[in-house]
N, CA, C and O of each residue as an XYZ file, in Angstrom:
480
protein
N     -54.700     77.600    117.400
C     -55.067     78.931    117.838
C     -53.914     79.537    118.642
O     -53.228     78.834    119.383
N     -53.736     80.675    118.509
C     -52.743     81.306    119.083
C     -52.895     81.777    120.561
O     -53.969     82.183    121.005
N     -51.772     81.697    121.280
C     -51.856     82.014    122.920
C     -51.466     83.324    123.050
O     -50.400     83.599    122.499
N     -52.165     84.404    123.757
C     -51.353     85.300    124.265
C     -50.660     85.446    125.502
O     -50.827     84.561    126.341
N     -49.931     86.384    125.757
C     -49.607     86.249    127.199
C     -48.948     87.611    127.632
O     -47.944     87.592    126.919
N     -48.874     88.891    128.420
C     -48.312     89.817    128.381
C     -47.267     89.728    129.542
O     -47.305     88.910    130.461
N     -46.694     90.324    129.426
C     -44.634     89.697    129.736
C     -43.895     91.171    129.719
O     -43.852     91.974    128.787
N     -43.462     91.251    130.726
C     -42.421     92.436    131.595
C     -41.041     92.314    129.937
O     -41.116     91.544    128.980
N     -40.465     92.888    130.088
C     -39.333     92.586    129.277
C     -38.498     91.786    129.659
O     -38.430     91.488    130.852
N     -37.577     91.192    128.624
C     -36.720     90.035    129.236
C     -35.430     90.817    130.141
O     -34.748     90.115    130.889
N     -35.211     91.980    130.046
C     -34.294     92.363    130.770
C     -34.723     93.150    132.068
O     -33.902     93.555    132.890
N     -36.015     93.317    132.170
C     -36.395     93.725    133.054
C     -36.746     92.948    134.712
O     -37.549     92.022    134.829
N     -36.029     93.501    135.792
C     -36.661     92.766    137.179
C     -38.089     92.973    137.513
O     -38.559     94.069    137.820
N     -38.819     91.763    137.433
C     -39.807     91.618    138.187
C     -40.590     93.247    137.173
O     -41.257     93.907    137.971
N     -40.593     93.586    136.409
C     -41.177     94.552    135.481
C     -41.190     96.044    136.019
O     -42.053     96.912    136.150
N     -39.609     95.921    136.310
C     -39.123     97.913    136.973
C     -38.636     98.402    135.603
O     -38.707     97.747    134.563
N     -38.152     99.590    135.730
C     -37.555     99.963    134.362
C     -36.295     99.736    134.666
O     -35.623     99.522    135.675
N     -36.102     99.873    133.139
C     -34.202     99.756    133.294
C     -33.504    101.046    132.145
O     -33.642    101.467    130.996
N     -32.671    101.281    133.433
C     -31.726    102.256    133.482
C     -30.863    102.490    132.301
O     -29.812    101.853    132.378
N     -30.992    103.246    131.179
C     -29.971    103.216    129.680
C     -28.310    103.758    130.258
O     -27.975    104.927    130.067
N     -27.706    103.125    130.710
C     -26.222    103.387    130.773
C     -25.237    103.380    129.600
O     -24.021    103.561    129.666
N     -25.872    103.173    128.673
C     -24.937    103.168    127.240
C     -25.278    104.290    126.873
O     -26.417    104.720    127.060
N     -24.007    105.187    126.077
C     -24.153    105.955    125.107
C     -24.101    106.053    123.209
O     -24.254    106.858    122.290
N     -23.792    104.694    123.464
C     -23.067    104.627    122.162
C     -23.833    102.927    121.628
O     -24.404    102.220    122.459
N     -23.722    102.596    120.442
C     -24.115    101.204    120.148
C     -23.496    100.225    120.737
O     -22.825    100.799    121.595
N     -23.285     99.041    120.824
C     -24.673     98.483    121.361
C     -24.666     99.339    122.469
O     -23.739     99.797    123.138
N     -26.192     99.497    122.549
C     -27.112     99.820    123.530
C     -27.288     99.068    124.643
O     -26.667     98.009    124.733
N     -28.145     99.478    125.661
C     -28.742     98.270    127.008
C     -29.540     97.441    126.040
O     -30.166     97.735    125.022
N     -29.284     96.130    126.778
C     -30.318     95.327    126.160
C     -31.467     95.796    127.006
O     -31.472     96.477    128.032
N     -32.555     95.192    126.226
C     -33.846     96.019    127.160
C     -34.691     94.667    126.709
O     -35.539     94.487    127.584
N     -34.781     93.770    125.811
C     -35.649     92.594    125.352
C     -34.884     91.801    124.191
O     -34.437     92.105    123.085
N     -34.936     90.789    124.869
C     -34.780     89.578    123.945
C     -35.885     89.056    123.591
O     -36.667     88.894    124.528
N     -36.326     88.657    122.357
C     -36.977     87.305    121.989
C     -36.559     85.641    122.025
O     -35.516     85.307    121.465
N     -37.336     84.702    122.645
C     -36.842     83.628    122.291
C     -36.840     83.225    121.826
O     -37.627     83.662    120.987
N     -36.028     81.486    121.202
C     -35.362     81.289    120.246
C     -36.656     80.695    119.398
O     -36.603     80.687    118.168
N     -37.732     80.237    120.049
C     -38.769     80.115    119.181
C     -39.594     80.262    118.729
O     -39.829     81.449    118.955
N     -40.555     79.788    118.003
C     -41.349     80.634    116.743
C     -42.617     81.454    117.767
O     -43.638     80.963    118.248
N     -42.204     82.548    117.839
C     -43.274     83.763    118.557
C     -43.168     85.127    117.898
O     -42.195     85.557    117.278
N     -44.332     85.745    118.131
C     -44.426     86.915    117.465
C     -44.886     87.896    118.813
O     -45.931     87.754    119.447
N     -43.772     88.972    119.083
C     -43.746     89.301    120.584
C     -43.909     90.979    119.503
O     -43.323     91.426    118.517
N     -45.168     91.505    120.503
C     -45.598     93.006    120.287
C     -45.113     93.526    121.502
O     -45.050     93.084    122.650
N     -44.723     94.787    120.846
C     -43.374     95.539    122.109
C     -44.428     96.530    122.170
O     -45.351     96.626    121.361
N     -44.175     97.450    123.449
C     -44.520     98.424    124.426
C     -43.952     99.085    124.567
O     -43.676     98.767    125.724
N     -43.039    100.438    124.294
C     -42.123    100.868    125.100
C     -42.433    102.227    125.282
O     -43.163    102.868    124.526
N     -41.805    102.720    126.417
C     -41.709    104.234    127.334
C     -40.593    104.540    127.686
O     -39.771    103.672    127.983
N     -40.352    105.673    127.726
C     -39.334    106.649    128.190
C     -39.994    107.052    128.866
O     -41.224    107.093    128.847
N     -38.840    107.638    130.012
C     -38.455    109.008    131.050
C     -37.276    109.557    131.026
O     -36.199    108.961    131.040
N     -37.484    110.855    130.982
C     -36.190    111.172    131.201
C     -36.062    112.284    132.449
O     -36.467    113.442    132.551
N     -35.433    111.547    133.204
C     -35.246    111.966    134.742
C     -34.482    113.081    135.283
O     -34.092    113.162    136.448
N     -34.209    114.324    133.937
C     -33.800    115.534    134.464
C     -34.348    116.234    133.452
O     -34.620    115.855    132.313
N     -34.532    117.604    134.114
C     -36.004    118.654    133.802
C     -34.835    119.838    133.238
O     -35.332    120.791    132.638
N     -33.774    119.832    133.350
C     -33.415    121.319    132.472
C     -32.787    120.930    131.089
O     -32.288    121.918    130.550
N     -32.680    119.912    130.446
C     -31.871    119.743    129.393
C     -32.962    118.587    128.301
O     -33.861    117.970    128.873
N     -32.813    118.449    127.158
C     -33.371    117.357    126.501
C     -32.193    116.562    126.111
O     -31.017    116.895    125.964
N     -32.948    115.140    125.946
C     -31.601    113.677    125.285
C     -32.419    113.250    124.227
O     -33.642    113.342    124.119
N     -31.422    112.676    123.306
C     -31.932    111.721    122.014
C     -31.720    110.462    122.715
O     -30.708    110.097    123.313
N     -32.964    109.778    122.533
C     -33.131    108.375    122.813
C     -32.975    107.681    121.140
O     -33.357    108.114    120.053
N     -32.120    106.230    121.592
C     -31.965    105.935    120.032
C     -32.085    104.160    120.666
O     -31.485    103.584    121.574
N     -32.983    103.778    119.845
C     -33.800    101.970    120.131
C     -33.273    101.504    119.266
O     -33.084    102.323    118.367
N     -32.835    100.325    119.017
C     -32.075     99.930    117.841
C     -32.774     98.340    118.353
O     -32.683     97.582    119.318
N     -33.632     98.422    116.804
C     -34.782     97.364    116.528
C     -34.395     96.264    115.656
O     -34.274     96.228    114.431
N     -34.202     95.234    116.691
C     -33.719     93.754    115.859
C     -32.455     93.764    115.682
O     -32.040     92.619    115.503
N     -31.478     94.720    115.643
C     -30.272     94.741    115.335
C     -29.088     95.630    115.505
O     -29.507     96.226    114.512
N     -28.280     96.121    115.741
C     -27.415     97.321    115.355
C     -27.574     98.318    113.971
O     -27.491     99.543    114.050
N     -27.771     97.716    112.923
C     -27.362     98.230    111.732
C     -28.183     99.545    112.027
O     -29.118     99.736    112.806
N     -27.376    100.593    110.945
C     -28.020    102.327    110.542
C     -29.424    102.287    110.455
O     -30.092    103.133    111.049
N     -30.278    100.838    109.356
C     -31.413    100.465    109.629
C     -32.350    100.508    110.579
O     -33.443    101.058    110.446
N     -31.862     99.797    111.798
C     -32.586     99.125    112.363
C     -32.548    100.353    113.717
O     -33.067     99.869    114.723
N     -32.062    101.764    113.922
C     -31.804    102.377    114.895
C     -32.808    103.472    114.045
O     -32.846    104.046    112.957
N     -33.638    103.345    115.382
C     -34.871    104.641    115.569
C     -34.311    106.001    116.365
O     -33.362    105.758    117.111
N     -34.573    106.831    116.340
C     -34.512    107.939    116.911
C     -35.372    109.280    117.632
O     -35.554    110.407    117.171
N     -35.730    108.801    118.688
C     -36.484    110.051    119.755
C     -35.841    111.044    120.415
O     -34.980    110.774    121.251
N     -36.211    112.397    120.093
C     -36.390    113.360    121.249
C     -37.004    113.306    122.186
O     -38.226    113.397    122.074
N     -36.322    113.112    123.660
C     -37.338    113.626    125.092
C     -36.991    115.042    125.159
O     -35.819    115.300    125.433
N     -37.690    115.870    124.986
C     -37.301    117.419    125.524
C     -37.181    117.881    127.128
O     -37.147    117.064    128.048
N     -37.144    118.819    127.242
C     -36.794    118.924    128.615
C     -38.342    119.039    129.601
O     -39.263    119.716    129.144
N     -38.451    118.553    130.518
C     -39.441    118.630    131.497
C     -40.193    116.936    131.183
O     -41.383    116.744    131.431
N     -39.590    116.195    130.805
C     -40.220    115.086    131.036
C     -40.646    114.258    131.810
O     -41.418    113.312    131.655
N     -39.703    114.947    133.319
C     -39.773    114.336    134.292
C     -41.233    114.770    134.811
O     -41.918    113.880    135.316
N     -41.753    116.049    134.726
C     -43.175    116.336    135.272
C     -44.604    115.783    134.362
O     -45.802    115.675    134.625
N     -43.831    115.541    133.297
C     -45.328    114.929    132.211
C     -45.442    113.628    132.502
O     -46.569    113.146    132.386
N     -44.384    112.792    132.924
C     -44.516    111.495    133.123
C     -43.239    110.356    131.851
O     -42.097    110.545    131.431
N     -44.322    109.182    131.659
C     -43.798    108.031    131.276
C     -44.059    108.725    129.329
O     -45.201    108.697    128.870
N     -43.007    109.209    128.547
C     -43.762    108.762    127.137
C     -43.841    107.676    126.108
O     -42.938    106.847    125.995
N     -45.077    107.671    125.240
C     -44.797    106.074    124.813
C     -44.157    106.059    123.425
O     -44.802    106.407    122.437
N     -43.019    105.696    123.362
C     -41.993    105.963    122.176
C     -42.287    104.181    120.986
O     -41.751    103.903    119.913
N     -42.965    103.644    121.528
C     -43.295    101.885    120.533
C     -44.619    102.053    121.266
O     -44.848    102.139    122.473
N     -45.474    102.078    120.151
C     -46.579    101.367    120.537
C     -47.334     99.989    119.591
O     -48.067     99.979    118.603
N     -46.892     99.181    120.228
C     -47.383     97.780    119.130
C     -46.628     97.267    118.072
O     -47.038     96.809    117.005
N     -45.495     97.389    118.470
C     -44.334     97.062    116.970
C     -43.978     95.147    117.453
O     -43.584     94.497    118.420
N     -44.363     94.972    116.267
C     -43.956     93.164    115.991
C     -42.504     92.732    115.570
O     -41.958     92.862    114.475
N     -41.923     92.064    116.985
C     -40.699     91.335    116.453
C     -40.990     89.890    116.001
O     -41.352     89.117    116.888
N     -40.911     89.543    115.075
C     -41.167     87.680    115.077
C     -39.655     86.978    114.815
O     -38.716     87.491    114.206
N     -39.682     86.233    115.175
C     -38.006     85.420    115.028
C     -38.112     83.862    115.302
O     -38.892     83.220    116.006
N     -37.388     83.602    114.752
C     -37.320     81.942    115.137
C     -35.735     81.927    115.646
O     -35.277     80.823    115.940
N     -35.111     82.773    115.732
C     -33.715     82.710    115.875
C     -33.228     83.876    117.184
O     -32.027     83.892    117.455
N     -33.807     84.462    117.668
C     -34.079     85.619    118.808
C     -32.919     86.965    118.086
O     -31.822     87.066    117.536
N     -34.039     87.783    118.543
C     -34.060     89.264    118.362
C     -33.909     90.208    118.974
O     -34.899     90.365    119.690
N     -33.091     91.080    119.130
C     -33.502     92.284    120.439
C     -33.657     93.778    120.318
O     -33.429     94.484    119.335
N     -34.020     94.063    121.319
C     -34.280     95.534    121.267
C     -32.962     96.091    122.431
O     -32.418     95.495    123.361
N     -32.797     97.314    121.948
C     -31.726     97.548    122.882
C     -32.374     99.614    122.885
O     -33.359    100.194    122.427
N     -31.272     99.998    123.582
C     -31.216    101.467    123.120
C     -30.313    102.096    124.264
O     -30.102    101.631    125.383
N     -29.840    103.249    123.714
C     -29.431    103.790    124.522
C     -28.923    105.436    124.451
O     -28.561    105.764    123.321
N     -28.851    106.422    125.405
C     -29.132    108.185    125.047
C     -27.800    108.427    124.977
O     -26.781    107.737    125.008
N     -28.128    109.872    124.850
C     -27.050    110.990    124.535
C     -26.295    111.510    126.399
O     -25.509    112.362    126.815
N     -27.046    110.507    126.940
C     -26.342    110.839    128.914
C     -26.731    109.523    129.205
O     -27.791    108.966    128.921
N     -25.294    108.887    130.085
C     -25.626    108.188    131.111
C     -26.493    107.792    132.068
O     -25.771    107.941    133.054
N     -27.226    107.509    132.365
C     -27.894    106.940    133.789
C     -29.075    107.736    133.830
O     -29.692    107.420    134.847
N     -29.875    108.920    132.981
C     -30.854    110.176    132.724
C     -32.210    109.221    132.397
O     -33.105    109.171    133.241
N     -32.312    108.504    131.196
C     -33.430    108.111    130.788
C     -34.005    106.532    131.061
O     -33.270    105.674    130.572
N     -34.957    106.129    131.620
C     -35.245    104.737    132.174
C     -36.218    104.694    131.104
O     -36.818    105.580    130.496
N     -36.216    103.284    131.024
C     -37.315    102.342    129.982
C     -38.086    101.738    130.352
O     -37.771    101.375    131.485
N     -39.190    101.286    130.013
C     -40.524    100.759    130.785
C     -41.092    100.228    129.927
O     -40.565    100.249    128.815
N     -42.658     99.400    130.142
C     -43.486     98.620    128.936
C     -43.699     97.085    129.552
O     -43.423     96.631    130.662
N     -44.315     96.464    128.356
C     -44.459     95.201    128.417
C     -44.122     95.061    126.566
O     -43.899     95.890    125.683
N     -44.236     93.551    126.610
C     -44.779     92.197    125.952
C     -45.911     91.811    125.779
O     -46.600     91.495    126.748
N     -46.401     91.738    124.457
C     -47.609     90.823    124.593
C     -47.123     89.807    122.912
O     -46.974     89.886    121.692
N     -47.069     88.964    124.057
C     -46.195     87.363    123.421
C     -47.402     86.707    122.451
O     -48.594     86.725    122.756
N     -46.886     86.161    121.300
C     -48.139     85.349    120.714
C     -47.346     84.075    120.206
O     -46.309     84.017    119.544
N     -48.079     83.165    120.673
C     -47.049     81.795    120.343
C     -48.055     80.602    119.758
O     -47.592     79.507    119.438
């Protein structure tokens, strides 16, 4: 029978958000999977922490490749609507570890947030 367990991200302290300082690929790491056989359902949120301009958020799922890079608009005023949820329930499984990364169109503007819910 399978265990669950829900889990901050692996790059995350103690489950704060973390800060996208990349503009370009690779991205922040934001979650690793470990190296063994688990099937980890992702969570993820944006903010984007200035109200006169919008950024493309770009997650790049499992990998770098053209593939594997998603693409969100935060428009402007996100900071007053709150947290939005850009993954809801997406399955990485790996026996070999996997990550999620991402990173915007500005420096230091958009923070990431969420959990894990690990199945092993």
């Amino acid at each position: 029978m399978a265990v669950a367990s829900k889990l901050a991200f692996s790059e995350s302290s103690n489950g704060r958000l973390i800060r996208l300082e990349d503009i370009t690929t690779p991205g922040t790491l934001i979650h690793l999977t470990p190296t063994t056989n688990v099937k980890d359902i992702i969570h993820l949120y944006a903010q984007l922490l200035v109200t006169a301009t919008s950024r493309t958020l770009s997650v790049e799922w499992g990998g770098t490749a053209t593939l594997d890079i998603m693409t969100f608009s935060l428009g402007s005023g996100t900071l007053a609507t709150g947290m939005l949820k850009i993954i809801d329930g997406f399955p990485l499984t790996t026996v070999s570890g996997l990550t999620v990364r991402a990173f915007a169109t500005a420096s230091d503007e958009v923070f990431i947030g969420g959990y894990v819910n690990r199945f092993t």
